[in-house]
N, C-alpha and C positions, 0 to 999 in steps of 0.2 A: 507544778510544771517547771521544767528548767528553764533559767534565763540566758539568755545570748547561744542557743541552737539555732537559731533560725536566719537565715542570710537577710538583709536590708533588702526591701522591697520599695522599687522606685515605681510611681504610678503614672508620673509622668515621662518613663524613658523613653529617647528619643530614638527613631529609626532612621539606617541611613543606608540607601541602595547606591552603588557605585559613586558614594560620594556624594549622592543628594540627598536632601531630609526627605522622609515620606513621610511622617506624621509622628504621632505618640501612642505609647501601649505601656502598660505594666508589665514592671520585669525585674530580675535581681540584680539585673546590669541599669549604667545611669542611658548606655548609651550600645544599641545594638548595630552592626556593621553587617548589614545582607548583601548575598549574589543575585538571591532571586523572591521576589515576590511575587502576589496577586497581579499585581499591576503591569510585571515584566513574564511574566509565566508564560508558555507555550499554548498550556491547555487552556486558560483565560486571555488570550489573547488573539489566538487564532495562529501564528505565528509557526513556521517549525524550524526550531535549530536542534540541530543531532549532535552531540556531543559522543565524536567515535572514538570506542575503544576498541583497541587493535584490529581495527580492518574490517568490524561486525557491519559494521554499515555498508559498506563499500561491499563485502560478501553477498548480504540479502538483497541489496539491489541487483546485483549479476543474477542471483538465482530468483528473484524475483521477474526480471526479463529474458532469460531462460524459459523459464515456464511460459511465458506471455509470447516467446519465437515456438516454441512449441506446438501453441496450443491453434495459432495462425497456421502451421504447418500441416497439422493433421485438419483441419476445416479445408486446405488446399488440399492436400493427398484425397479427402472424401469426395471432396467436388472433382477431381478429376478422374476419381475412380466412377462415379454416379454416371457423367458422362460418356465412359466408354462402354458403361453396360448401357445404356439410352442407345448408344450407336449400336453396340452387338446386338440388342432387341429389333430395330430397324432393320437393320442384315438380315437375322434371321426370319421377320415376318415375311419377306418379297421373295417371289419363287424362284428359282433358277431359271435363268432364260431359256433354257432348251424344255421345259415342261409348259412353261407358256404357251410356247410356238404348239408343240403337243394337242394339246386341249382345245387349240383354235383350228387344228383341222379334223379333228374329230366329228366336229360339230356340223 
């Protein structure tokens, strides 16, 4: 086997997120410098920060409430069409007033 291929492995290298220690891990470096961990994660934390790129964010929320004025719209537009067949069904079940009268001297 060859000697000196292989990088120096630290087992105690230290972790540092924004500047603070988080702990120790094995690593090739003595001393690693993170953005984001476990600890600060969106998805393990619950947390949401969007990091926008060019505008994608700000896009999907328009056409995400777009859809959502849309879909209010057409629930209104059914409910008011439902209602004027409900009234045109009333209209047309009551007889004309001049057949009424009709039938009531027939009799």
């Amino acid at each position: 086997m060859k000697k000196d291929i292989h990088p120096k492995y630290y087992e105690e290298a230290k972790v540092y997120v924004g500047g603070e220690f988080v702990g120790t891990v094995g690593s090739t470096r003595p001393e690693l410098h993170l953005d984001v961990w476990s600890g600060t994660h969106p998805f393990y934390t619950g947390q949401q920060r969007i990091l926008d790129t060019e505008g994608q964010v700000d896009r999907f929320q328009k056409r995400l409430e777009r859809k959502a004025s849309e879909l209010v719209d057409k629930a209104e537009k059914e409910r008011r069409r439902r209602s004027k067949r409900a009234i045109a069904e009333i209209v047309d079940d009551t007889p004309p007033a001049g057949e009424e009268q009709d039938s009531a001297a027939a009799d």
